[in-house]
Short mmCIF file of the C-alpha atoms (twelve columns), coordinates in Angstrom:
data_MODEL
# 
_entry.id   MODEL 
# 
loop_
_atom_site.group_PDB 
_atom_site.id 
_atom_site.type_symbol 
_atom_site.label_atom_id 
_atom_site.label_alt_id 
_atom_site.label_comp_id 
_atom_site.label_asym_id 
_atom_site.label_seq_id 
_atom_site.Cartn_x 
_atom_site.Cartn_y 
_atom_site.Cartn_z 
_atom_site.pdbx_PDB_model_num 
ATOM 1  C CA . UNK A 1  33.427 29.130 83.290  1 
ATOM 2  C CA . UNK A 2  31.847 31.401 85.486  1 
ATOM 3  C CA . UNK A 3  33.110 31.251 89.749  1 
ATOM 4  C CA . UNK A 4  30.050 30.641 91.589  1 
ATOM 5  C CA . UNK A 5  29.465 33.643 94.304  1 
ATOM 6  C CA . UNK A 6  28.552 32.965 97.688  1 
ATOM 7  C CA . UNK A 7  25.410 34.787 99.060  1 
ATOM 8  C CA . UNK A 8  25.936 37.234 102.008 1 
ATOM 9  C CA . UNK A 9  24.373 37.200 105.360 1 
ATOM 10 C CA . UNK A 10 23.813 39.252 108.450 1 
ATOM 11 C CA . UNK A 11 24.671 37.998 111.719 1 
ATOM 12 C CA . UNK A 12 21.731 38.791 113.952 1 
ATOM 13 C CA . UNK A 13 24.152 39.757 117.092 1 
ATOM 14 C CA . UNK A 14 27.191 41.432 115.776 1 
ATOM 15 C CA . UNK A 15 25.134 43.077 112.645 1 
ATOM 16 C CA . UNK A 16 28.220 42.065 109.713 1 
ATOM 17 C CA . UNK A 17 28.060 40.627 106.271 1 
ATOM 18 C CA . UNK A 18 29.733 37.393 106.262 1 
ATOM 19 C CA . UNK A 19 29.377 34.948 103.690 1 
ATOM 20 C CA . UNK A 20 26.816 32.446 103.811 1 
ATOM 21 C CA . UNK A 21 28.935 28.731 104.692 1 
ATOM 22 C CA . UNK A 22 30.483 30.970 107.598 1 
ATOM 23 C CA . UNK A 23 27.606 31.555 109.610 1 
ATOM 24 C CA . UNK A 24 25.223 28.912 111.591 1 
ATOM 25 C CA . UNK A 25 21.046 28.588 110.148 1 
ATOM 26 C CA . UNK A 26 18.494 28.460 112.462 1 
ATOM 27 C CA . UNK A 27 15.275 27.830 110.778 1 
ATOM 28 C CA . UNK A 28 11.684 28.294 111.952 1 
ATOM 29 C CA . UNK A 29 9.780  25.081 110.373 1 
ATOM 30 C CA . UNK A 30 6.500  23.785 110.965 1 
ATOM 31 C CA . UNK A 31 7.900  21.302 113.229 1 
ATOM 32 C CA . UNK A 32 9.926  24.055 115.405 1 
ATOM 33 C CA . UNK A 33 13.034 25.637 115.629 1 
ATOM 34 C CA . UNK A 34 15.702 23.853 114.869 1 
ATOM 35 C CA . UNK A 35 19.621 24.123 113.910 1 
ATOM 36 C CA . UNK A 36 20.005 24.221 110.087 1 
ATOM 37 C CA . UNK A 37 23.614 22.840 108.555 1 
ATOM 38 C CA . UNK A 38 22.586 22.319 104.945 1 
ATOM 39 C CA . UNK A 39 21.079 25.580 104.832 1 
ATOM 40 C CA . UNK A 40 18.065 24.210 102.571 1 
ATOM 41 C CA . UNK A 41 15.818 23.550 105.161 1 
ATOM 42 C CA . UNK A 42 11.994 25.263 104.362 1 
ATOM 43 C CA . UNK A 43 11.152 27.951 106.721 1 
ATOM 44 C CA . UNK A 44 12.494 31.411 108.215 1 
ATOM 45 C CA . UNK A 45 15.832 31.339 108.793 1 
ATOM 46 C CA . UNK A 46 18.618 33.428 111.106 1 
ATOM 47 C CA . UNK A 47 21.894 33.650 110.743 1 
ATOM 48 C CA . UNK A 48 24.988 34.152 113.616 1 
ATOM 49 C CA . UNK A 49 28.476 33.618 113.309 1 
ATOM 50 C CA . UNK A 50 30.760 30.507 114.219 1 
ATOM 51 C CA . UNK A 51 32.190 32.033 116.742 1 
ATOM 52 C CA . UNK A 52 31.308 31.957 120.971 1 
ATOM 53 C CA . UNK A 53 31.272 35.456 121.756 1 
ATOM 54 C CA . UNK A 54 28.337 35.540 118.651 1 
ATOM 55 C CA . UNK A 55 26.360 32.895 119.805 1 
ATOM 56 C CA . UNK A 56 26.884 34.440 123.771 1 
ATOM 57 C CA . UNK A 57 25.124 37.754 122.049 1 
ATOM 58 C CA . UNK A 58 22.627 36.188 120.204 1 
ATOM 59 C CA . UNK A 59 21.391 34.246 123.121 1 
ATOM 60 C CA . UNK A 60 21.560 37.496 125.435 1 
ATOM 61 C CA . UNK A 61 19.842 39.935 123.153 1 
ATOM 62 C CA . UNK A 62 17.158 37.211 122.394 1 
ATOM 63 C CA . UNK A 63 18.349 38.044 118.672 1 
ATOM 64 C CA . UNK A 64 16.754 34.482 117.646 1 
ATOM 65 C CA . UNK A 65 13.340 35.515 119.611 1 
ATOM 66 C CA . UNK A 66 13.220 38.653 117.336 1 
ATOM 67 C CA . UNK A 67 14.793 37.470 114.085 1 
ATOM 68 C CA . UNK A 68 12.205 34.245 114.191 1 
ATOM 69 C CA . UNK A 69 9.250  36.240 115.692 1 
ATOM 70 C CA . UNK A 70 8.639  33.350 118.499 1 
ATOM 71 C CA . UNK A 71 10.446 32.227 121.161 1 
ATOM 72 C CA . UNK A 72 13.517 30.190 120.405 1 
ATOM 73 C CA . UNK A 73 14.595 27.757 123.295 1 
ATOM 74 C CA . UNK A 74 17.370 27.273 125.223 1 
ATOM 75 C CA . UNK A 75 18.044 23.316 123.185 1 
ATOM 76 C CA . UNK A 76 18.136 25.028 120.628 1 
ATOM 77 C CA . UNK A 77 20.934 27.350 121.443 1 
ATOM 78 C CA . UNK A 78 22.647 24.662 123.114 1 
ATOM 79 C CA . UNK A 79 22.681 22.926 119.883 1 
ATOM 80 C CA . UNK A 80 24.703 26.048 118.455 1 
ATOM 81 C CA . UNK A 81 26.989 25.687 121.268 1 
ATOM 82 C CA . UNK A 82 28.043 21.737 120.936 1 
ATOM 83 C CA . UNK A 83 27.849 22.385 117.166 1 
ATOM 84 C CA . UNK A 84 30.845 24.990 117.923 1 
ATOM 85 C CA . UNK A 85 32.282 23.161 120.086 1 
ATOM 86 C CA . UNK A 86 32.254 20.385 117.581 1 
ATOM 87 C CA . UNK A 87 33.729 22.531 114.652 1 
ATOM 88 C CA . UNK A 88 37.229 23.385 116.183 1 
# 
């Protein structure tokens, strides 16, 4: 049997290659923007780390507003927040 390779992904605020189950999805859908965690969600999708000082970049360098091409809002990043806050 062959191992089953896990895709690679950029973080959109510190720029690295991490594999894909390590990093948060937020999608752009046709409903809105919205936290992805089974990463099959239809739509655009960014990538940032699961850790703060990521998520504290992202939202300052309006990485999400650029990666998504729209605005992203602030729910949403909160989301990302009590998601990590959730995860430790």
């Amino acid at each position: 049997m062959t191992n089953k390779t896990i895709p690679l992904r950029k973080c959109v605020a510190c720029g690295q290659m991490v594999p894909k189950d390590e990093l948060y999805r937020v999608v752009r859908t046709e409903e809105g923007i919205q936290l992805d965690l089974t990463y099959k969600a239809q739509g655009r999708g960014a990538y940032v780390c699961r850790k703060e000082e990521c998520i504290e970049l992202a939202d300052k360098k309006k990485a999400f507003n650029r990666s998504l091409r729209c605005a992203v809002s602030q729910e949403v990043i909160e989301s990302l927040y009590t998601e990590f806050k959730n995860d430790r």
